[in-house]
KERO-347713 format. One record per residue (C-alpha): x, y, z; residue in one letter. Coordinates in steps of 0.02 Angstrom, whole numbers, padded with zeros to 5 digits, always signed. Each point is the difference from the previous one (the first is absolute). Last residue first. Example, Ala and Ser with C-alpha at 12.3 -4.5 7.8 and 13.67 -1.06 7.14 Angstrom:
% residues 2
+00684-00053+00357s -00069-00172+00033a 
***
This chain:
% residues 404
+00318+01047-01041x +00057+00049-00131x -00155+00083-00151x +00027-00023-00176x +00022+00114-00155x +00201-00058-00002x +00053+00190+00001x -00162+00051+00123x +00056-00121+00127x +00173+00029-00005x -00030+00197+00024x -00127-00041+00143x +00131-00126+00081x +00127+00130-00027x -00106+00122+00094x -00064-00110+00149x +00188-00071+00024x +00087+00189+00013x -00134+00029+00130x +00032-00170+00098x +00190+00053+00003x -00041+00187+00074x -00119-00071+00107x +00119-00133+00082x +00153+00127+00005x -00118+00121+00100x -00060-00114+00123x +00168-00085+00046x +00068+00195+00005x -00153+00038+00109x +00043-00151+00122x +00174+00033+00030x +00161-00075-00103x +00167-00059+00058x -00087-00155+00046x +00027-00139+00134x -00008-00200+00046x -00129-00019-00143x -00202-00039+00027x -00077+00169-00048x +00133+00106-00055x +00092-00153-00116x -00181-00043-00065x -00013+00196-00040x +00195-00019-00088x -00050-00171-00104x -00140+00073-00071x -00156-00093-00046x -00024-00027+00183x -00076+00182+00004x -00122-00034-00130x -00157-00071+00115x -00030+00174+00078x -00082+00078-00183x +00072+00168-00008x -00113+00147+00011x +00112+00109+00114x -00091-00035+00161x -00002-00193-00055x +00186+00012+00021x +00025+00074+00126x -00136-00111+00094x +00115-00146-00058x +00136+00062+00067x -00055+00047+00176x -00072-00192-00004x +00169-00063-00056x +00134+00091+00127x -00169-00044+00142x -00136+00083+00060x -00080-00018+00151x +00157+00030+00091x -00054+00147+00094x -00138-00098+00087x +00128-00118+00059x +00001+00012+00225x -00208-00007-00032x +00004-00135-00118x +00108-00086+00130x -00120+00039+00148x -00136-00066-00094x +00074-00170-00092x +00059-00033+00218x -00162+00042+00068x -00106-00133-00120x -00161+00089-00080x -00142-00087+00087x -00112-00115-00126x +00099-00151-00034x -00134-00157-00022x +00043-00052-00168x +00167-00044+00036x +00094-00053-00148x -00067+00138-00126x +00035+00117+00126x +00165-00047+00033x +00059+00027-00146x -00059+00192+00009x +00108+00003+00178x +00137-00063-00090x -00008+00115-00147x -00036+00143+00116x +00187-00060+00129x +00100-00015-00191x -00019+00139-00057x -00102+00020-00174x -00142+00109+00071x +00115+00146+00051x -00084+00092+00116x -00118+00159+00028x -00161+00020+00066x +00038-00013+00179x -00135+00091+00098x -00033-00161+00114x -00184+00003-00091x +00089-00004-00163x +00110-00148+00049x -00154-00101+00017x -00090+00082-00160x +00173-00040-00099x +00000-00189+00057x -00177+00002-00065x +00057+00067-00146x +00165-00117-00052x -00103-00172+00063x -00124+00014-00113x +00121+00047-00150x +00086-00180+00040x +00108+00040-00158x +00001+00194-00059x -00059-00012-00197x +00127+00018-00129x -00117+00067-00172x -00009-00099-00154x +00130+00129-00146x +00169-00124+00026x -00106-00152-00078x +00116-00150+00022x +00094+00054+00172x -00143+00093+00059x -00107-00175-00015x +00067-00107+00131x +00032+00162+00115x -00185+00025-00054x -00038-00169+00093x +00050+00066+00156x +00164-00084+00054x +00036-00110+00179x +00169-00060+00004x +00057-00157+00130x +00117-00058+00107x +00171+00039-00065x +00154-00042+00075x +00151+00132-00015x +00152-00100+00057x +00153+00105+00115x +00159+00048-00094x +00143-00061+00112x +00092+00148+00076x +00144+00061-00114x +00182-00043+00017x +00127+00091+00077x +00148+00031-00112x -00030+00178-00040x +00081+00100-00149x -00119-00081-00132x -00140+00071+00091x -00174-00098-00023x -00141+00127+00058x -00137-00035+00117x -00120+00109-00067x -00138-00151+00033x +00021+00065+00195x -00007-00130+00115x +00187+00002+00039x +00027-00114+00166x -00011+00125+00163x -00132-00082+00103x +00110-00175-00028x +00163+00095+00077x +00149+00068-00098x +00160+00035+00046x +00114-00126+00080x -00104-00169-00062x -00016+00082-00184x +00160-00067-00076x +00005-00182+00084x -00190-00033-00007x +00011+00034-00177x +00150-00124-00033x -00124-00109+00118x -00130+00004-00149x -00143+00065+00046x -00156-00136+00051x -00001+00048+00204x -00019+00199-00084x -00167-00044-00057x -00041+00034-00173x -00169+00101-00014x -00141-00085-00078x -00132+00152-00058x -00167+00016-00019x -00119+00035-00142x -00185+00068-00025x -00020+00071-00157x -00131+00103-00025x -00097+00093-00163x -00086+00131-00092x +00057+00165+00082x +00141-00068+00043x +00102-00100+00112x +00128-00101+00112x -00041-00082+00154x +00106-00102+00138x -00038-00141+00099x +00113-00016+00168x -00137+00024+00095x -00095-00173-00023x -00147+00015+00081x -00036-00190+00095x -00061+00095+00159x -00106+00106-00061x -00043+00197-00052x +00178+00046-00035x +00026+00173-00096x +00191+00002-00078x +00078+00163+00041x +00183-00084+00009x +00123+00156-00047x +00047+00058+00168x -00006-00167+00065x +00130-00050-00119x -00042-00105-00135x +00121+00042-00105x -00033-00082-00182x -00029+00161-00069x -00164+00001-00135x +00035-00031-00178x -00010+00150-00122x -00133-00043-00135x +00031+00037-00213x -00125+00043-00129x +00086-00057-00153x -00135-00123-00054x -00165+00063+00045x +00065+00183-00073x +00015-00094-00158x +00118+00083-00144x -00019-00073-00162x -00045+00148-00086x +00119+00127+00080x +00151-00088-00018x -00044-00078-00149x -00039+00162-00092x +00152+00080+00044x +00119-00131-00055x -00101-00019-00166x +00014+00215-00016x +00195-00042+00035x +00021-00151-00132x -00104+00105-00135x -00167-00032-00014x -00103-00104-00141x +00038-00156+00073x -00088+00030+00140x -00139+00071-00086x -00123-00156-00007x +00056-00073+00172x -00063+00153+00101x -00154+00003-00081x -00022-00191+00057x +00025+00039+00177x +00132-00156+00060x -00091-00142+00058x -00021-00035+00187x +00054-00162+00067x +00122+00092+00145x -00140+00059+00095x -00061-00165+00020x +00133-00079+00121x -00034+00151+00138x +00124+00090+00060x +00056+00083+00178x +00186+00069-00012x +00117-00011+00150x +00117+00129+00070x +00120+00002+00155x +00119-00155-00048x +00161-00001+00098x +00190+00030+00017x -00042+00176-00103x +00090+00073-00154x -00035-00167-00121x +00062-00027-00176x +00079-00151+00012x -00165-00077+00080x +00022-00083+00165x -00119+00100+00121x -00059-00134+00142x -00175+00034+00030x -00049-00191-00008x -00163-00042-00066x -00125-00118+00094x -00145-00068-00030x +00069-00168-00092x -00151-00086-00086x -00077-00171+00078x -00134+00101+00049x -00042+00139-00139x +00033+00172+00031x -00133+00102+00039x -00127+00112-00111x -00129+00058+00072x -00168+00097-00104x -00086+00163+00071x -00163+00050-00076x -00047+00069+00179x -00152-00119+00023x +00037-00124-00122x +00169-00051+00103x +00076-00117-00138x +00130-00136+00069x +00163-00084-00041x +00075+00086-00148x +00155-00055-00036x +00176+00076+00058x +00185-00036-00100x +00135+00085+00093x +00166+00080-00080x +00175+00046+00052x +00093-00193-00001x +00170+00009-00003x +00138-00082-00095x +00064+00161-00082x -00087+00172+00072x -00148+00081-00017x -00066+00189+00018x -00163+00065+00070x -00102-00170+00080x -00122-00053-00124x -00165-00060+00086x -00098-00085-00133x -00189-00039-00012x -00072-00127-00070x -00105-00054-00155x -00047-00200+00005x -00121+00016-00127x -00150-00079+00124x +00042+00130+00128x +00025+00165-00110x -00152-00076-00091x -00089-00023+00139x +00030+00168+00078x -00053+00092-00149x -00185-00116+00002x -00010+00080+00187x +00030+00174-00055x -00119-00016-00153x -00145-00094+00095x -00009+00121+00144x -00015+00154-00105x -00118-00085-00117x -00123-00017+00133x +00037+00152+00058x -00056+00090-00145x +00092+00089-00146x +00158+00086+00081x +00056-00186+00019x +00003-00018-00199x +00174+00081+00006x +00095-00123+00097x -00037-00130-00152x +00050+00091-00141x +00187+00045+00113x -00001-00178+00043x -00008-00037-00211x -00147-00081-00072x -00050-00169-00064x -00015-00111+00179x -00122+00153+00049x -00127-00070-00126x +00010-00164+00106x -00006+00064+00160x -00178+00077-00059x -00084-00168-00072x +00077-00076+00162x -00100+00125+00105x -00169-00037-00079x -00078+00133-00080x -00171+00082+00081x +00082+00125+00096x +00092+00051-00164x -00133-00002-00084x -00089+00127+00102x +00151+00113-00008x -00015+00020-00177x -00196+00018+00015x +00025+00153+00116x +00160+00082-00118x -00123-00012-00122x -00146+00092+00065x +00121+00122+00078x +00070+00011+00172x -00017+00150+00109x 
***
């Protein structure tokens, strides 16, 4: 229960006028602001909205970063937020109209081993505003160059900002097309990408074969069809072959819907990822429970179209036949390379987050192959964490001050 002066705090609050609020907000951090939603809901409401403002009004974006680069071509996307669903704290960002939408996946960098992009970053333009830690700035120059290399590493690392997404194939085979269509106008040839905290709906522009080059036509005519083109992105360039590579298809992007602690994870690493559309997650488990399936994986792409699709279409009660019979046909991929990981991980008292801190778990998780299995993954992450915590504690007590 409430105390005397918690009660008369609360009171005031009901009694000040909103703009007197917003206004105090203007002076604090989004990380200060989040946090006053666990005091009412009045404040709860206020803070999230007054954090979408200022992402809107301060022109902060999000960037997708395809994996890679190359000279003369264009890997990034600029989105801006669009719209703030209250309900399910959910904001959109799209890309702007006159704005290209589209990203070819054409692989030119010098250093590439595959024909095509496959991975994309998701970012957002205020994570990278952040001050270095203070502490860490006063002993830097007390270290020696390999305790300053190790401090950086581990300091300035930002799960947020390394965490890396696997595009989904662009063969839309039947076999592989488990888009739910509820009208006419559904567009099926919308893809979805995700995570616990966020969506991207894209789609893909595939080249037709009419717009290959007739040097193309002339090598492939005798032994390959247009169900056979490579739609693999581990199409490999081989120096010994003279046939050139498909045409790299265009990866347009509709839309991404975040939660705002996505926003806020990337500036405040300890505020807590919350599932996006949360609603929508358990009542979709209490329909599947009541078929007896009670595992999937909630990050495939047929659930994260279904879960769209109930924001969309209000009126969707029935669990679709299709979404059933193919979490039924998958229940023993419910977890993925990355989900197994991270449960490893937790299981051996490892925060989850650190994995893309290392270049050889990112290289397990998203990489075209690994000489190494999950428990060595686990174990070299835990020993290298452990070695962190103690010289962090023995750095720490030497300079008197506490790294973060």
């Amino acid at each position: 229960m409430p105390n005397t002066t918690t009660k008369k705090m609360l009171l005031s609050l009901d009694n000040m006028a909103p703009e007197v609020i917003y206004n105090m907000m203007s002076f604090m951090s989004y990380p200060e602001v989040y946090r006053l939603r666990s005091v009412c809901r009045k404040l709860k409401a206020m803070g999230e909205y007054h954090i979408y403002q200022q992402i809107k009004s301060s022109g902060q974006r999000i960037l997708i970063k395809l994996d890679g680069g190359g000279k003369g071509t264009k890997t990034s996307l600029e989105l801006y937020p669009t719209q703030y669903d209250a309900k399910n704290g959910v904001i959109e960002f799209r890309p702007l109209g006159n704005h290209t939408t589209a990203l070819s996946l054409a692989n030119t960098s010098s250093h590439q081993w595959s024909a095509y992009h496959r991975l994309l970053k998701i970012h957002f333009s205020g994570w990278f505003d952040q001050e270095q830690k203070t502490s860490t700035t006063q002993v830097m120059n007390q270290l020696s160059p390999q305790e300053q290399a190790l401090l950086l590493y581990h300091s300035q690392y930002n799960s947020s900002i390394e965490r890396t997404y696997e595009l989904p194939s662009w063969n839309s085979s039947s076999s592989t097309n488990t888009s739910i269509s509820l009208t006419a106008e559904d567009n099926n040839n919308i893809r979805y990408l995700g995570d616990k905290n966020l969506i991207l709906s894209l789609s893909y522009q595939k080249p037709s074969l009419v717009m290959l080059s007739p040097q193309y036509h002339h090598n492939y005519s005798n032994t390959v069809t247009g169900n056979t083109l490579p739609t693999s992105f581990y199409s490999y360039r081989s120096a010994a072959s003279t046939t050139p590579i498909p045409s790299a298809p265009k990866m347009e992007v509709q839309w991404v819907r975040v939660t705002m602690d996505w926003v806020l994870t990337g500036l405040e690493p300890n505020i807590k990822a919350n599932q996006i559309y949360k609603d929508s997650f358990d009542r979709l488990d209490q329909l599947l429970a009541k078929e007896g399936c009670y595992k999937y994986d909630p990050l495939s792409e047929p659930i994260l179209n279904y879960i769209v699709k109930q924001q969309e279409y209000k009126w969707m009660i029935d669990l679709p036949e299709s979404l059933l019979n193919y979490v039924q046909a998958h229940t023993h991929e419910c977890h993925t390379r990355l989900s197994r990981l991270q449960h490893m991980l937790e299981g051996a008292g490892v925060d989850a987050r650190v994995l893309w801190k290392y270049t050889f778990a990112k290289s397990f998780v998203v990489g075209n192959g690994s000489l190494l299995v999950e428990e060595d993954v686990v174990r070299r992450i835990q020993d290298s964490e452990e070695e962190w915590r103690q010289k962090k504690v023995s750095l720490s007590r030497k300079f008197q001050t506490i790294l973060i």
